[in-house]
Every structure is written in structure tokens, then in C-alpha cells.
C-alpha positions in Angstrom: 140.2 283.9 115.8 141.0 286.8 113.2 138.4 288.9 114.6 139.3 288.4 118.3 142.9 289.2 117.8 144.8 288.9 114.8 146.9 292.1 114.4 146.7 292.3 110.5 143.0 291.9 110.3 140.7 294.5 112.0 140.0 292.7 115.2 139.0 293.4 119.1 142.0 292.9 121.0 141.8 289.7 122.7 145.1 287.8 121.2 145.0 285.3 123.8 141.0 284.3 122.8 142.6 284.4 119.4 145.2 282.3 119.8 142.8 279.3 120.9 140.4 279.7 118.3 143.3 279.6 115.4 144.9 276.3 117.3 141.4 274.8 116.8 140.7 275.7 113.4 144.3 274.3 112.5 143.4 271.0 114.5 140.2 270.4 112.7 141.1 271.3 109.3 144.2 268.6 109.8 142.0 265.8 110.8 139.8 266.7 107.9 142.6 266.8 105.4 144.1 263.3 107.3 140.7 261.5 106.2 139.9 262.7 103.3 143.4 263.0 101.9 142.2 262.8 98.1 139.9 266.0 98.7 141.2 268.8 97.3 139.2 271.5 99.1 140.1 270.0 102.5 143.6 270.2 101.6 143.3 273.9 100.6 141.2 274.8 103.2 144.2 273.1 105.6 146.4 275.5 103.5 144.2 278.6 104.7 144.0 277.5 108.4 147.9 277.3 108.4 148.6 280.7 106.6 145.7 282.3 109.5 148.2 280.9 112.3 151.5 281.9 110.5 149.8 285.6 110.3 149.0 285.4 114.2 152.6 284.3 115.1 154.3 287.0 112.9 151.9 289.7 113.6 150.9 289.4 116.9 152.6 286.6 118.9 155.9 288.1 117.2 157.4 284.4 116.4 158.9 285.1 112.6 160.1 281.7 112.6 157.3 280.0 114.1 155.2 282.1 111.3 157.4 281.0 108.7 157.4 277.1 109.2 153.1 277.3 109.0 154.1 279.6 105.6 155.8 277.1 104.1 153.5 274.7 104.9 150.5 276.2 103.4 152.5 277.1 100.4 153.4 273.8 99.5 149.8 272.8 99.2 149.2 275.8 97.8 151.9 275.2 94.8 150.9 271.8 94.1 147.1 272.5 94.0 147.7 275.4 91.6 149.8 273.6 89.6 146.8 271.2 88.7 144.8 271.5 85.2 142.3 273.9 86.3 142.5 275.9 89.7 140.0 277.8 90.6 140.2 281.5 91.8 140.3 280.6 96.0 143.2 278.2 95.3 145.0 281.1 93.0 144.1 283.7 95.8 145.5 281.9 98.6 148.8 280.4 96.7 149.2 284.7 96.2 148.8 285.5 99.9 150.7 282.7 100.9 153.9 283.8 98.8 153.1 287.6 99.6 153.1 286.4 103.5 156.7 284.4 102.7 157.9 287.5 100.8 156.5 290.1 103.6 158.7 288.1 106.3 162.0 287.7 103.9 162.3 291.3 102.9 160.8 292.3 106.7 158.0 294.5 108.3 159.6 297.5 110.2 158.9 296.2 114.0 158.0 293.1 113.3 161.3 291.9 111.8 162.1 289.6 109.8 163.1 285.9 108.1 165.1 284.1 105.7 166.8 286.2 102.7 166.3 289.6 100.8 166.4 287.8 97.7 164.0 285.1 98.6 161.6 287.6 99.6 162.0 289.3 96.3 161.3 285.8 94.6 158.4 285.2 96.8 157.0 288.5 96.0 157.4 288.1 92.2 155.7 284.2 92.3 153.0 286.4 94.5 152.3 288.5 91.5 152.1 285.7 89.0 149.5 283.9 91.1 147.3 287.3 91.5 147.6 287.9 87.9 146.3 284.5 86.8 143.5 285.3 89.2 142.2 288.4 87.9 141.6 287.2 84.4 140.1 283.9 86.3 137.5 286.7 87.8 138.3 290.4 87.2 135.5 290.9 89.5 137.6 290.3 92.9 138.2 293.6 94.2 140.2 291.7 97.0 142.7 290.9 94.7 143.3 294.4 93.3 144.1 294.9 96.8 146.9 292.4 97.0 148.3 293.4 93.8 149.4 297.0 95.7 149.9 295.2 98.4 152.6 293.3 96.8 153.9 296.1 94.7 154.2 298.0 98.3 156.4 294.9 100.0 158.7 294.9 96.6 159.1 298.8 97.3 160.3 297.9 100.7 162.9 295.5 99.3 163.9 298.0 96.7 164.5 300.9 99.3 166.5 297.8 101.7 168.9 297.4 98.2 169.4 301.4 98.6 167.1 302.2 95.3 165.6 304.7 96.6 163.7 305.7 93.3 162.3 302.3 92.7 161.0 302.1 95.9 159.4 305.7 95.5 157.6 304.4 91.9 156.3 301.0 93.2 155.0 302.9 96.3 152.8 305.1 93.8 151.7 302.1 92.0 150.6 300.6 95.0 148.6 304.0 96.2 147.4 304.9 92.7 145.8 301.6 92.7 144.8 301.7 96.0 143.2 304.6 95.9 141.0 303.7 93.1 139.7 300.9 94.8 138.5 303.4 97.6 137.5 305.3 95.8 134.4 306.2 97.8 136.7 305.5 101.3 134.2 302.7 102.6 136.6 300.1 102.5 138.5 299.5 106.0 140.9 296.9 105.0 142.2 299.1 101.4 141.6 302.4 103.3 143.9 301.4 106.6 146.4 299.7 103.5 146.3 303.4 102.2 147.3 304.8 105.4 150.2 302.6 105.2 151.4 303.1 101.6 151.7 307.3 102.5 153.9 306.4 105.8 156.5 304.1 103.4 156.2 307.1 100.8 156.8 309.4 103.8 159.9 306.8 104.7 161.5 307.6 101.3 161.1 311.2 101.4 162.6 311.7 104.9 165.6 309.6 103.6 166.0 311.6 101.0 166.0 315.0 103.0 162.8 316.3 101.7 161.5 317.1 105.5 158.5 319.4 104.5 157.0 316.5 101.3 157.8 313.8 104.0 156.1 315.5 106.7 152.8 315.9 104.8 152.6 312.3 103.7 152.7 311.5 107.2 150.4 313.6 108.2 147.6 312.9 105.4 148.6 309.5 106.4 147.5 310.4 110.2 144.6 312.2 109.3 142.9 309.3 107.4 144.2 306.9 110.3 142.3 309.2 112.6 139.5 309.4 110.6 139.0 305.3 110.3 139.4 304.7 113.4 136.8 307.2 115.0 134.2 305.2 113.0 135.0 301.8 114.4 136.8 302.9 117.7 136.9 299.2 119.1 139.1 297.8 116.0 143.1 297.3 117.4 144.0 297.3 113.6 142.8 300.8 113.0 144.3 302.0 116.3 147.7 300.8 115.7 147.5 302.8 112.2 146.9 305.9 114.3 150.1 305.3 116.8 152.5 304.7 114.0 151.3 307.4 111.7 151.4 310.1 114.8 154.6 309.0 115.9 156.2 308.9 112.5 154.6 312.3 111.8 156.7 313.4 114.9 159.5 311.9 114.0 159.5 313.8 111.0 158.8 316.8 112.4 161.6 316.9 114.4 164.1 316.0 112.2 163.2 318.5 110.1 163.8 321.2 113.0 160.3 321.5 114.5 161.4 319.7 117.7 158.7 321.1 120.0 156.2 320.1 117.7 157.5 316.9 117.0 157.7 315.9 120.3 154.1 316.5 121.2 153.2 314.2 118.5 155.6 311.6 120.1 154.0 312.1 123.6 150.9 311.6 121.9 151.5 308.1 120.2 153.5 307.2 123.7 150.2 307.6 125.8 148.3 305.9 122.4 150.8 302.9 123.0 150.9 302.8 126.9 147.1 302.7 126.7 146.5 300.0 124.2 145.1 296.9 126.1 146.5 294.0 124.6 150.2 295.2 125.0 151.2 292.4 122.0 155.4 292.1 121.3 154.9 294.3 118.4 152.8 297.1 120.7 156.0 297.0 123.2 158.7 297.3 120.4 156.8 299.9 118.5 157.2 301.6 122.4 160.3 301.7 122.1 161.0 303.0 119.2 159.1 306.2 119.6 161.1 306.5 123.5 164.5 306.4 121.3 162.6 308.8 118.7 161.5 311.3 121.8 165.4 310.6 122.9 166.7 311.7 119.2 164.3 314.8 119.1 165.6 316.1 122.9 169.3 315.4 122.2 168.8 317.6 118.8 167.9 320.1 120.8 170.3 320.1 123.4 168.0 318.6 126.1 
């Protein structure tokens, strides 16, 4: 199911294929848990199956509350198997991601919208941390959670720049990238290379708010660049691609807010026929659509058009 067509994993495309594979791996890992209630790894693995179907419905599907209900689901087995004498690292790792998920749709995700409370978010966020940490000195050798460290650190910029600190935001958004970037270092990563990508478009986010057109524009652009780069190596992953329309059209965006119109708008008609042509067409494919058709519309009224 997450290789088919889950929209935060690299995947293939096919949501609907996606949709029936996750439905089944919830239905099994429920009777399991149902018949073997005093089996702990049932009951996380039940845990994992729900947080795989909240990310479908928030990502792809585009149902936040739908996504949040199988959020708080997971996390409450999550929370109570952690809190037992001696967790191991999968059930530390998973109580992280499931808080990071809660947090992620509290404070919101751009297009795909969002849940619940800024504050919550921020509280999720935080309890996300304190999980990751306890699983790094459980095993310092998980490179995958080094990755959801900056992850989190990334989301908590997001809430800072929603509460109008800009300057926060900027510094956990360098955390996030310095320690991103060390973990690719060699770039043959996907997953912490396209999270990269990412981390320089919010950078780029804070810079164009603050006016600084020409820094902005070059974060969006290196951000593009490596997008690009990624997805020519593994042309048939929708993850990768969708990386490539958001960083082009932001790049654009920026552009022509800084005065380069003409320019900016050939980047926009570039992520437009990116968009039109994807093949799934998901909720979040059509919003992010529509966005760039209002951004094309900004760019031609600045210029008198």
C-alpha cells in the first residue's frame, strides 16, 4: 500500500490500489490484536497499520479528520506501550511518528490543511521529540531517527513562523537542514534528500516574508535543482515528482514577486503542465493547481496584464 500510492512515501501512483491494500492491512492487524489481546507486538503492530492509513487519508485521500481519528488511535497504544518498564526502540519510533503525524496535522501542511489546535500541535511536537530522544540512546545507530528529529524541528519551525516568529522559525529550519544534511551526506538517501528539498523551500518561505527576494529566490532554486536531480534517477516515484512541481512553482513565485515577472511566470507554466500531467490527480495534486493558477494570476496582475 505505501509503495503503490501513499503521497509521503516514494510510491508509483496508483492511490486507489493503495487504498485497498492499507484497508487490508488495518483489517488483519485488528483481528490479530482482537485474539491475541495480551500480545504486545500485535498491539503495536495494530498501532503501525493505523498510523499507515491516517498518512494515506491526510496525504493523499485529503481527509484531515479521517487521518486524525486513526492518529489518535495508534497513539493511544502507542503511549501506553511506551509507558511500560522497558520499550524497545520500534515501540519508541513509532510513539515519535505517531505524535510528529498529530503535531504535523495541528500546526498544518501548506495544501494539505489542517486539524485540531496550534498549541496541540506544538505539544504533540514536543512529546515527538521526547520519544525520538529516548530512542537514540536506546540505539544511536538508527539513522531513521536522526531523520525524524529534523523532521520534527522543521514542523515546530512551521508553528513558530504561524505565531509570527519569524526568527525562530528561520533557526529551527537550520537545525533541521544542518542535520539533514549530514545524514546525506553522500546524497544516496531518497527519503532525507527529498526531506532536504523541503527544508530549503520553508527557508525560502521565511525569506520571501521577510523581503529578502534575491536569498529567497536561491533557496528555492537549490531546492529545485536537487528536486530535479532526485527525481531524474527514479523518474516513476510520485513523491519525487511532486517535490519538483512545488519547488518550480515556488521558485516562480518568488521570482515574480521580486520583479522578474517574465521569468517567474515561465517557471509557473512549467509546474502547471508538471501538475496537469501528473496521473493520479490526488485532492492535494488539484489544490496545489490551484494555487500556482492564483500565483500566475498575482504575477500577470503585477504587471499590468
Amino acid at each position: 500500500g505505501l509503495l503503490q500510492g501513499t503521497a509521503l512515501n516514494p510510491n508509483l501512483g496508483d492511490p486507489k490500489s493503495a487504498l485497498g491494500s492499507l484497508q487490508k492491512s488495518v483489517q488483519i492487524r485488528e483481528t490479530l490484536a482482537r485474539l491475541n489481546p495480551s500480545n504486545n507486538n500485535d498491539q503495536v503492530e495494530l498501532a503501525v497499520a493505523y498510523l499507515d492509513y491516517s498518512d494515506y487519508q491526510r496525504s493523499t485521500a485529503g481527509n484531515m479528520a479521517l487521518a486524525y481519528d486513526y492518529g489518535k488511535k495508534a497513539v493511544s497504544i502507542l503511549d501506553r506501550e511506551a509507558a511500560s518498564s522497558h520499550p524497545d526502540t520500534r515501540v519508541l519510533s513509532q510513539a515519535a511518528r505517531g505524535h510528529e503525524n498529530l503535531g504535523i496535522m495541528q500546526v498544518g501542511q501548506g495544501a494539505m490543511g489542517w486539524v485540531g489546535t496550534l498549541s496541540g500541535g506544538i505539544e504533540d511536537l514536543q512529546r515527538s521529540l521526547a520519544f525520538t530522544q529516548r530512542a537514540i540512546q536506546s540505539d544511536p545507530s538508527q539513522v531513521k531517527l536522526r531523520g525524524t528529529e529534523a523532521a520534527v524541528n522543521a514542523v515546530l519551525g512551521d508553528a513558530q513562523l504561524k505565531l509570527g516568529n519569524r526568527t525562530q522559525a528561520f533557526v529551527s529550519y537550520r537545525h533541521a537542514l544542518d542535520a539533514l544534511e549530514k545524514l546525506n551526506a553522500q546524497e544516496n538517501n531518497i527519503r532525507v534528500a527529498s526531506n532536504v528539498t523541503v527544508v530549503m523551500q520553508k527557508i525560502g518561505d521565511v525569506l520571501l516574508v521577510d523581503g529578502k527576494y534575491s536569498e529567497a529566490t536561491a533557496s528555492y532554486a537549490k531546492a529545485e535543482q536537487l528536486s530535479r536531480r532526485l527525481a531524474d534517477a527514479d523518474p516513476h516515484n510520485e513523491l519525487l515528482q511532486r517535490n519538483v512541481l512545488t519547488s518550480t512553482a515556488e521558485h516562480g513565485y518568488s521570482l515574480a514577486e521580486s520583479g522578474r515577472i517574465a521569468e517567474g511566470l515561465r517557471y509557473l507554466r512549467k509546474a502547471q503542465e508538471i501538475a496537469e500531467a501528473e496521473p493520479s490527480q490526488t485532492p492535494l495534486t488539484r489544490t496545489l493547481q490551484g494555487v500556482i493558477h492564483v500565483w500566475a494570476g498575482e504575477a500577470l496582475e503585477h504587471s499590468g496584464q
